[in-house]
N, C-alpha and C positions, 0 to 999 in steps of 0.2 A: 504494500500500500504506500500509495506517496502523498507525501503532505504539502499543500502548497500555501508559500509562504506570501501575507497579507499586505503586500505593498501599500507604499499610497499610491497608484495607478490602480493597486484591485478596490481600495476604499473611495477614491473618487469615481470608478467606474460603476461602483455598486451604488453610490448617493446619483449617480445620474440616471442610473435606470429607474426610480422608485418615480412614481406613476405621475407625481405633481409636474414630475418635469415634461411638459407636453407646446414643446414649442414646434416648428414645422418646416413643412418647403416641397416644392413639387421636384421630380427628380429634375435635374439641370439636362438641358439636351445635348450635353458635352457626354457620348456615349451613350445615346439610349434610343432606341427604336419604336416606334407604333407599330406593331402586328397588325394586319389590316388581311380579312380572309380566312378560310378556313385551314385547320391545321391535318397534314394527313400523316399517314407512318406509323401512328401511335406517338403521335407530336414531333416528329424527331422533322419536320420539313414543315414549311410557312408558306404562302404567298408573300413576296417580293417584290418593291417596286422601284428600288434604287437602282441608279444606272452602273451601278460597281456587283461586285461578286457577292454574296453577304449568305451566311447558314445562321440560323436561328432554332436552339433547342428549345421546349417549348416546356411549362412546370409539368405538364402531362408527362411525357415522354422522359423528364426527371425521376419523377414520381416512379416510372414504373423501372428503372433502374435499378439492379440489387446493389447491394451492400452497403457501407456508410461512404461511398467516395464522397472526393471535392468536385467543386467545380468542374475544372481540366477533367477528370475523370469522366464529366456528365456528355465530354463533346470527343469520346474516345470513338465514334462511327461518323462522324463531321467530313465531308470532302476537303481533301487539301490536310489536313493533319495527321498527324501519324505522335497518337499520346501514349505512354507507358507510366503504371505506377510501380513503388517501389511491393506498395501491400494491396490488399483490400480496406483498409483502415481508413482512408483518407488524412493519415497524418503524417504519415514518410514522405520520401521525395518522390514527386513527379517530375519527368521531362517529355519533353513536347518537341515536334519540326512541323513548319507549315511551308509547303511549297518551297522545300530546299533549305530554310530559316531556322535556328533551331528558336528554342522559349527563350534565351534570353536577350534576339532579334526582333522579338512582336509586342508589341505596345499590350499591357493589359491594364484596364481598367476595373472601376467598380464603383458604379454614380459618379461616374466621371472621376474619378478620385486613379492616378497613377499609382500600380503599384508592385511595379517591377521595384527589385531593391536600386534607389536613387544611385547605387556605386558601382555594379558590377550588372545591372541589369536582370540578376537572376528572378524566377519567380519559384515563393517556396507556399508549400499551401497552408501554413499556419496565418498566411494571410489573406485565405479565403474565404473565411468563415463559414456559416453553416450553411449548405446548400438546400436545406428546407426553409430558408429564409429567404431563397432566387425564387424573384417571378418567370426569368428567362435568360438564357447565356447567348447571346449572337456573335460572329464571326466574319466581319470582310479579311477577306485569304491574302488579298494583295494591295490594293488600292489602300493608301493612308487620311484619315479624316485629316481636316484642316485645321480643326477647331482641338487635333489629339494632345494630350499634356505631356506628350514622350519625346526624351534624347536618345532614347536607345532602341528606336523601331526602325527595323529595315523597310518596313511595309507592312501591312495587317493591322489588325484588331483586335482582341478579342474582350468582349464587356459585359460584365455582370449587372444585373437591372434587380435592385433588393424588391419584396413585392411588398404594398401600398399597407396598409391597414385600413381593416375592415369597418363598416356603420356599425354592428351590432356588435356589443357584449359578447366575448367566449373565448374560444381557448383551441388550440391544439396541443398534441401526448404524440409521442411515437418513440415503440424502446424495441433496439436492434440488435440480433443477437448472431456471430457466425462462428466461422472458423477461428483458430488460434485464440480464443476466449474473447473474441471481437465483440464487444459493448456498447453499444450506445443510447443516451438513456437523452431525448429532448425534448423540451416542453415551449409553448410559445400560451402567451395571453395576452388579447386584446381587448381594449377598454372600453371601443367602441365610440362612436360619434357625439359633442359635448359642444356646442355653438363652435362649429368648425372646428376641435380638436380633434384630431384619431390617432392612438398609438398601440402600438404593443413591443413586449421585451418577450425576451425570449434565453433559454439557458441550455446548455447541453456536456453531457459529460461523456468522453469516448475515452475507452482503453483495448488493451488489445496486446498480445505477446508477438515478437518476430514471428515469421512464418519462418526463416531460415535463420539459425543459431541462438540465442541466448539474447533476453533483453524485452524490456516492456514499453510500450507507448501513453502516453497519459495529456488530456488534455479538456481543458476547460473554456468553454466560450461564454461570452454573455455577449447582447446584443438588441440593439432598439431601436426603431425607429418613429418619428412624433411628427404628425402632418397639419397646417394650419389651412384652408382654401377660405379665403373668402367669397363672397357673391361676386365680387367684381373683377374677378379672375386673377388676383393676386394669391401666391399660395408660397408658401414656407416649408422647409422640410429637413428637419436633425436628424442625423442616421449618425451611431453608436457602437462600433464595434470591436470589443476585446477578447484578444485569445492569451490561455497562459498554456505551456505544453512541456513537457520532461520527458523527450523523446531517449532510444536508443540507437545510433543507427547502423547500416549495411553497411557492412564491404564491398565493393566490387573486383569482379576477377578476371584474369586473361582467358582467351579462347581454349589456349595449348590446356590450360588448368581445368575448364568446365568439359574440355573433350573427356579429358584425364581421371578425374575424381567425382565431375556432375554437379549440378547446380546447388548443391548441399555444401559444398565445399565451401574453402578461400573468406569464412565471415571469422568476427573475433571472437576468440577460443572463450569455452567456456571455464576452462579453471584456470587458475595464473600461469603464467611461465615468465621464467625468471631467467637473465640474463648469465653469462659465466662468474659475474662479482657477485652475483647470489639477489639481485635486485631485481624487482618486476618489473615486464619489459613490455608482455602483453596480456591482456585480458579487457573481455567487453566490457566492465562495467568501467572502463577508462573511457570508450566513444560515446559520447553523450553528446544530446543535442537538445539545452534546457532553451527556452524561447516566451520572452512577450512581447506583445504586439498592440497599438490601440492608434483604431484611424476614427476621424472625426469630419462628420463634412457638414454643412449647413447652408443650402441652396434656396433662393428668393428670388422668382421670377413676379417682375411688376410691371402688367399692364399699363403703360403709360398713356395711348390711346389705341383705337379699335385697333388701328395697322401696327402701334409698335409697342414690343417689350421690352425689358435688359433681365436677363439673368443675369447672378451673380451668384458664385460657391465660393467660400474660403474652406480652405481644408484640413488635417491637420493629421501626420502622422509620426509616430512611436513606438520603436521598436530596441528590445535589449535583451541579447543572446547572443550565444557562438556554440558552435559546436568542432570536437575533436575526433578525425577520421583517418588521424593518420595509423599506419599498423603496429608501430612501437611506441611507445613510453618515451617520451622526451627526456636524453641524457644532457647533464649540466653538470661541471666539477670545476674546482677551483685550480685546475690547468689550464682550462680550454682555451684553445688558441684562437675562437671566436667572442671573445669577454666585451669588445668593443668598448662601451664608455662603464663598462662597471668593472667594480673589485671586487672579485670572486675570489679572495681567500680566506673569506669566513664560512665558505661552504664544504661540505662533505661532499664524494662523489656522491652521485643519489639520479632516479628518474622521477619522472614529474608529470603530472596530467597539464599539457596545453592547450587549453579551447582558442581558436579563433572566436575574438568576443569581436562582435560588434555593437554598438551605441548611437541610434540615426534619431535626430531631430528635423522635421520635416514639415514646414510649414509653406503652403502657396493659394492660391486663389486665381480663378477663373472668372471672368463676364464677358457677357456678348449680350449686342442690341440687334436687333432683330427688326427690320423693316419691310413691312408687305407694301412694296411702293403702291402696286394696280395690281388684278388679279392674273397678270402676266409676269410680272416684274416682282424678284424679291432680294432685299440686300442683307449679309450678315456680315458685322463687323466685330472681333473680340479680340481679347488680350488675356495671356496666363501671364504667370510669373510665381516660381518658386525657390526657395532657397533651403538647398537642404543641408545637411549637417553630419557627419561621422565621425565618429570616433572607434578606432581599429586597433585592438592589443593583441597581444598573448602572452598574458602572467603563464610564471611557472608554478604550480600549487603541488602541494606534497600531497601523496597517495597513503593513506591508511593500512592498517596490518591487514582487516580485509579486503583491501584491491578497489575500495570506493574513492574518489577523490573526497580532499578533507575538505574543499569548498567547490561547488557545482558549480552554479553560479559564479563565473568570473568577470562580473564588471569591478571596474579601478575600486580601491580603496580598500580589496576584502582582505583580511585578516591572515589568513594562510597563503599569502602570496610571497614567492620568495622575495627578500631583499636582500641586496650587495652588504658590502662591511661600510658604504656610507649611509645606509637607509633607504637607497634609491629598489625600487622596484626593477626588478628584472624581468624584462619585455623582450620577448623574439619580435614582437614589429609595435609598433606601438605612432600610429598614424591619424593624423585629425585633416577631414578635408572639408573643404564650404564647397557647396554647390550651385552658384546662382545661373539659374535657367529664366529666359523668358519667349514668348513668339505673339506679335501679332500676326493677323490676318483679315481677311476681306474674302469675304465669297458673292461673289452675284450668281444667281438664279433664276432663267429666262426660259417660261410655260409660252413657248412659239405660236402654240397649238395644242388641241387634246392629245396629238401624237408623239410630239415633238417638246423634250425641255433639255434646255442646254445649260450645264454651271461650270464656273470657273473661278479660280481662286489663286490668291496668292498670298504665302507667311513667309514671316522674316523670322529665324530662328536665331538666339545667341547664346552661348551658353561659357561656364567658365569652370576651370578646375582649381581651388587654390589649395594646395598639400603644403602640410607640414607635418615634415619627419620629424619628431619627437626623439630620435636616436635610439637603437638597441642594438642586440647581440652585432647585427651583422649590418646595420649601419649607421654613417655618422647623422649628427641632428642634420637639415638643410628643409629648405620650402624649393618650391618648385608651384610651376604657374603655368595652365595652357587656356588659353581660349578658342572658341570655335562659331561659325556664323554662316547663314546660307540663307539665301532666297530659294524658296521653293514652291515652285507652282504647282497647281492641278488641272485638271478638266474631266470632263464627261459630259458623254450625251447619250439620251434614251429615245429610242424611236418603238413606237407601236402602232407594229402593222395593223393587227385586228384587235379585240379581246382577249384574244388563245396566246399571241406570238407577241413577245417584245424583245429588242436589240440593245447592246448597251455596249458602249466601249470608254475608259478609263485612260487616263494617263497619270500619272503622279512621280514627286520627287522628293529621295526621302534623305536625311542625314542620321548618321548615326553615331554621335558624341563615343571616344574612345575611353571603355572604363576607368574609374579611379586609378587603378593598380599601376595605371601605364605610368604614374608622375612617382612609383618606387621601387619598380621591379625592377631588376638589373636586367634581364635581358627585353624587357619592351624601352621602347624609345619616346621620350615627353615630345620628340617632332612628330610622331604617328598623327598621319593623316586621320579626319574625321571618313566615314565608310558614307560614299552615295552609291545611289542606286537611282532610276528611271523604273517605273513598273509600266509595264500593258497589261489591259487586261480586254479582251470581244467576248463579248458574250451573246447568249441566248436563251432566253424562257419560254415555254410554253406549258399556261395555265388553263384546266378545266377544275370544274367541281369536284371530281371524283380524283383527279391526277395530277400530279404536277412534276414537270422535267424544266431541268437547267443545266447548260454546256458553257463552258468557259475555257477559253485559252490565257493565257501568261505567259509573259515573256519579262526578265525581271535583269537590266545588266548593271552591275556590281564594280565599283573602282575601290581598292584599299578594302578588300571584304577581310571583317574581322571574324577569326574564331577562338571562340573562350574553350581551353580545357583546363583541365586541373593536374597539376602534381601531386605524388606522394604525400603530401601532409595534406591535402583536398582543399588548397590556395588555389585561386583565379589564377591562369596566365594565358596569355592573348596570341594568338600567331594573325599578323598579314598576309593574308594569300594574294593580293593584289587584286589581279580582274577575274570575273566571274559574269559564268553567266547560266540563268537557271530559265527553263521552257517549261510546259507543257500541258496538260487538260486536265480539268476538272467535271464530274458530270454527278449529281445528284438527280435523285428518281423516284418518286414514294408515288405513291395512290391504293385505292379501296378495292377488294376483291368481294368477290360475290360469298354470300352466309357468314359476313363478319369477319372475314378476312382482310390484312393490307399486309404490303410491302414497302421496304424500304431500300434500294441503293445506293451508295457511293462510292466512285471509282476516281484514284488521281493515281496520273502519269508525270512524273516531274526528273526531266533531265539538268542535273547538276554540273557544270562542266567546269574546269579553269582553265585559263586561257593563256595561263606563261607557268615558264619552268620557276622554282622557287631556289633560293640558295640562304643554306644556313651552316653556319661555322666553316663557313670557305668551298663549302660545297654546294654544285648544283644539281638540282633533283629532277625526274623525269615528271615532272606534276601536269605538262600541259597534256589538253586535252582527260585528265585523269577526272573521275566522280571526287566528292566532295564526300569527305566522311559522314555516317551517319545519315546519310538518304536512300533511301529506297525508294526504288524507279517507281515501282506500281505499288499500290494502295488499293484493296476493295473491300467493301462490308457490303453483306447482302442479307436481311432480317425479314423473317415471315412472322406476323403476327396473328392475331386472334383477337377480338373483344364484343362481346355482345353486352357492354352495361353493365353485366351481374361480374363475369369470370374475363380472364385479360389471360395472354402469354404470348410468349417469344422466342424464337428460336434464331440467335447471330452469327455468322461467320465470317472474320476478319483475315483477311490475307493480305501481310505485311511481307513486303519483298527484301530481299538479299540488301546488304550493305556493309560497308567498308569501315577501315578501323583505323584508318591513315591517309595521309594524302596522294601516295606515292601508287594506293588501291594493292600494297601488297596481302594485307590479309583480310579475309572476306567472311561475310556471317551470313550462313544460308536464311531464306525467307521461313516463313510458318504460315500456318493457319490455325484459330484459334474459333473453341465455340463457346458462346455462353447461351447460357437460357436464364428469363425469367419469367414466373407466371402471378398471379395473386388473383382475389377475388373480393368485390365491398360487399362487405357483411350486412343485414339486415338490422336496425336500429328502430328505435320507438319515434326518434324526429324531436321528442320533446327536450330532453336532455343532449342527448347525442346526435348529432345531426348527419354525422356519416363515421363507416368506420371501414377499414379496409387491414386485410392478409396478405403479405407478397413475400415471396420465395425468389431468391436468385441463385445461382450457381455460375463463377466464373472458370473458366479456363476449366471446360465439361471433361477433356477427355485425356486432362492432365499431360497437356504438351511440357516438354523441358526444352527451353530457350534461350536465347540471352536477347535482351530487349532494345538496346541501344548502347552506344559509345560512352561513357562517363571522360575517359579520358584519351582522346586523339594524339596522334601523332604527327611527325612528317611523313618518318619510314618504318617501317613492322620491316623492313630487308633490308641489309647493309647494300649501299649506293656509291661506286667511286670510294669506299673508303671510309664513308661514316656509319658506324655502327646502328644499325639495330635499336630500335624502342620498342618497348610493349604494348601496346593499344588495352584497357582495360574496360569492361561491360558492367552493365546492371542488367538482373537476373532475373526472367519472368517468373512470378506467381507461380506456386501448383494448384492445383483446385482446389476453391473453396466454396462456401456456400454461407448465406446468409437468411433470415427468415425476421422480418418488423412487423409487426401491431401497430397502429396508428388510431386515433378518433380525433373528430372535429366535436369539440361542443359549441 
């Protein structure tokens, strides 16, 4: 059992959700879509009217989802992605690629609120929160909004839309029970409608043991939202959300290793082992990954006259955790010839638990005014601006006689952190960086004709990096400084032939700010170019009642394309590949069969290619023309369902294609095909009390495929080239099957 400790971030978060607090806001249109039309698939497909590519999960199609995933999890049969989780839990890692991109290339928001990490761009799902709290997840694949709060989007979207609170009094329950002692226990209550007030909070507790090796997951949400609308179309809206979590986490392992020993292998050991001086070196209960998190947004759109509004969101988020994933025990001794600015001769040799902690402060604000000039003509004009904040160590904390670290929790100031013989704390990185981000823009919007709208736009990005090395083991104190700036336009245009048939084609330009890391890593460079890209995107819909199909091509070219992997100790490091250039289709396909049946497809074909040789430590590599690690050509999910009202089910199958572990494409990971099924049934209720209640069963990965899922950490070359040696390309390791079974009621 774990006990979690009662911050002031958990006691202000708890006095904010208690029910007097009911202030408001409609969601900001920075990120959020009208669903307009009927939903078909068993929700998983929408009617579409944007002239850009865009997939939209629907809470239906959530809903009938097993197990407790996140978000990301919900849009794992989406065209154009290719998602992997670590578990069924929804609280391990997920990674993501859209159209060549991996997740930490795609803009992701939530009520407009950015929330890639501000430094390194990753997304981790501790700051997804609950996905019984999504009214809807949508996706443009390529095309970048204009109005998007992102430095670190190559192109894309993907945005969470929280759902409204309800007029009436009541409540929802749902407790989740699966594999590996997977728990989850969430309750929501709504207060109902009060001279324009509506709110509800909401709580949820999830635990859950590794599916592979030794280690528990634990984690706590709260979460609210408070809506105000007036008569006069002015409306307010607070949205509230904190996670606290004490994860354990995965290993990742080489191919040669999972051929070798199988997906059971390569995670950390369950009893100690101790080095030759008799000192613990490895054991799991060293990788930890303890985390909080709290975003805060507060949006106000006001009617100023009939034609015009201004939204305005200020924002606000908080986050403080690290986690330790390296495979040994951090050695330190009062020899080491990496001592830097401290005096280590008051230490013992000794090993040490090092989390990468980070400490982000993150505050910005969004508005746009919004102009209906004539019922042909519309203008939008906004402005972000944010300034974010990090702070980046790694105390060395002593390990106890049971192998637990003696302080979890490693932000600055704690108690069992090593210090030198002058007091000074001893930091393997120890980094403070400011983030000031801003972008206007201007979009015009011209309704030609009922068939015919044409928009175009254009934003001024700039952005700044300012580092300040703080000095440790391994280097000296020093600031470093980069800035970044780009005009970038968009366009599109939508033509529709008839009713059935509409045309869409896209253009957009994106920049993508080069992570924190680059201003301290010794092998990236503070001149590293910011990464552009040009996107295409043609497309095609055709819409009936019962059916709906859509065809897109992409064509996406790339100058200074970045890609983040990770080292040994599970540190960001960046490689330039230079030019790139990524093709190919996308085609989704749902509609209704006869006796209650539907269907759903999605197929993506995406050619990754690069377009010059690379050279690293005085060697050059055979990279042109090579795939781009981590992409798979072809992608298909193809779902038969069932639902007549009473009984619902599902039957999926996903075929993820072959992919590479390097750049050089020496080592390759065959494709899979995986199946899941889900069924459930809404139970019969009195209406009075209860108002609906529902049973649903899921089973992932049916027929217990062994896999490896994605690249964790890339390479150049997995083959010695000309003389330079050999690297390991290292995987994350698919799921075996599991199964999950929730209760639910509406009151």
């Amino acid at each position: 059992m774990t006990t979690f400790k009662r911050s002031g971030i958990y006691l202000a978060v708890m006095t904010a959700l208690l029910p007097g607090l009911a202030q408001a806001e409609e969601n900001s249109d920075v990120g959020t879509i009208n669903v307009q039309g009927v939903s078909l698939g068993g929700g998983m497909m929408v009617q579409e009217e944007t002239a850009k590519a865009r997939s939209t999960v629907t809470k239906e199609a959530m809903d009938k989802m097993p197990s407790a995933g996140n978000a990301i999890d919900k849009l794992e049969y989406t065209p154009g992605l290719n998602v992997n989780s670590t578990d069924a839990s929804g609280l391990s890692g997920v990674d993501y690629t859209m159209r060549g991109m991996n997740s930490d290339q795609i803009g992701l928001s939530m009520d407009g609120i950015p929330i890639n990490d501000s430094g390194n761009y990753a997304v981790y799902p501790n700051l997804l929160g609950d996905a019984e709290n999504l009214e809807e997840i949508f996706v443009t694949q390529g095309a970048s909004e204009a109005d998007g709060p992102h430095i670190g989007s190559s192109g894309g979207n993907i945005g969470l839309v929280t759902r409204r609170p309800v007029k009436e009094f009541g409540g929802f329950v749902k407790q989740t029970l699966g594999s590996n002692d997977l728990s989850k226990t969430f309750a929501r209550l709504e207060t109902g409608e009060y001279n324009g007030f509506s709110n509800w909070l909401s709580y949820s507790h999830t635990e859950a043991k590794k599916w592979r090796g030794e280690g528990r997951l634990y984690s706590n949400k709260f979460e609210m939202n408070s809506l105000f609308e007036a008569e006069n179309g002015n409306s307010s809206n607070l949205i509230v959300k904190y996670n606290r979590q004490e994860n354990s986490n995965y290993n990742s392992i080489s191919k040669s290793q999972f051929e070798r020993e199988g997906r059971s292998s390569g995670d950390y050991p369950a009893t100690p082992q101790y080095n030759s001086s008799g000192q613990l070196s490895r054991y799991y209960k060293l990788n930890r990954n303890p985390f909080e998190n709290l975003t805060v947004s507060f949006s106000q759109k006001l009617q100023l006259r009939d034609n015009l509004s201004w939204t305005i969101q200020p924002y606000y988020y908080w986050g403080n955790g690290g986690s330790f994933s390296g495979l040994n025990a951090s050695s330190l001794s009062p020899t080491s010839d990496q001592a830097g600015q401290y005096d280590l001769s008051n230490l013992s040799s000794n090993t040490y638990y090092r989390p990468s902690w980070t400490q982000t402060w993150r505050p910005g604000v969004t508005t746009k005014l919004k102009w209906d000039i004539n019922e042909q003509h519309s203008l939008d004009v906004g402005y972000w601006y944010e300034r974010a904040r990090q702070r980046q160590t790694q105390p060395f904390i002593g390990i106890n006689a049971d192998g637990n670290p003696a302080e979890l929790w490693g932000e600055p100031g704690g108690s069992n952190q090593v210090k030198d013989a002058n007091g000074k704390t001893v930091q393997g990185r120890d980094q403070y960086t400011v983030t000031p981000a801003q972008k206007v823009w201007v979009q015009d919007s011209w309704y030609l004709s009922p068939d015919w709208t044409l928009v175009g736009g254009l934003a001024w990005q700039h952005v700044e990096r300012r580092g300040e090395n703080n000095g440790s083991l391994y280097n000296a104190p020093e600031n470093r400084h980069a800035s970044y700036h780009k005009f970038l336009p968009n366009f599109s245009a939508s033509y529709r032939l008839n009713q059935e048939n509409q045309l869409f084609y896209s253009l957009s330009r994106n920049m993508r700010t080069p992570p924190n890391y680059v201003l301290y890593n010794v092998g990236d460079s503070i001149s590293t170019k910011p990464e552009l890209s040009w996107n295409h995107e043609l497309g095609w819909r055709f819409q009936q009642e019962d059916m709906l199909l859509s065809a897109t091509l992409f064509y996406l070219r790339y100058s200074d394309r970045q890609m983040s992997t990770t080292n040994s100790d599970g540190d960001f490091e960046m490689m330039n590949v230079g030019k790139v250039e990524n093709r190919g289709v996308e085609l989704e396909w749902s509609g209704k069969l006869p006796h209650n049946f539907n269907y759903y497809a999605s197929y993506t074909y995406t050619d990754s290619e690069q377009k010059q040789d690379l050279t690293t430590e005085g060697v050059t590599l055979p990279t042109s023309g090579k795939t781009l690690p981590n992409v798979p050509k072809n992608l298909l999910n193809l779902t038969l369902g069932y639902d007549d009202g009473l009984w619902y089910s599902g039957v999926t199958a996903k075929y993820v294609g072959a992919f590479y572990g390097d750049l050089t494409n020496d080592e390759k990971v065959g494709g899979r095909t995986i199946y899941d099924l889900a069924a459930g049934v809404h139970l019969p209720v009195d209406k009075k009390i209860v108002k609906s209640a529902a049973l649903r069963f899921g089973i992932d990965n049916l027929l217990d495929k062994k896999y490896l899922t994605s690249v964790r950490t890339n390479v150049f070359n997995a083959s010695a080239h000309n003389g330079l040696d050999a690297s390991t390309p290292y995987y994350n390791v698919g799921e075996e099957r599991t199964f999950s079974v929730s209760l639910e009621a509406t009151f």
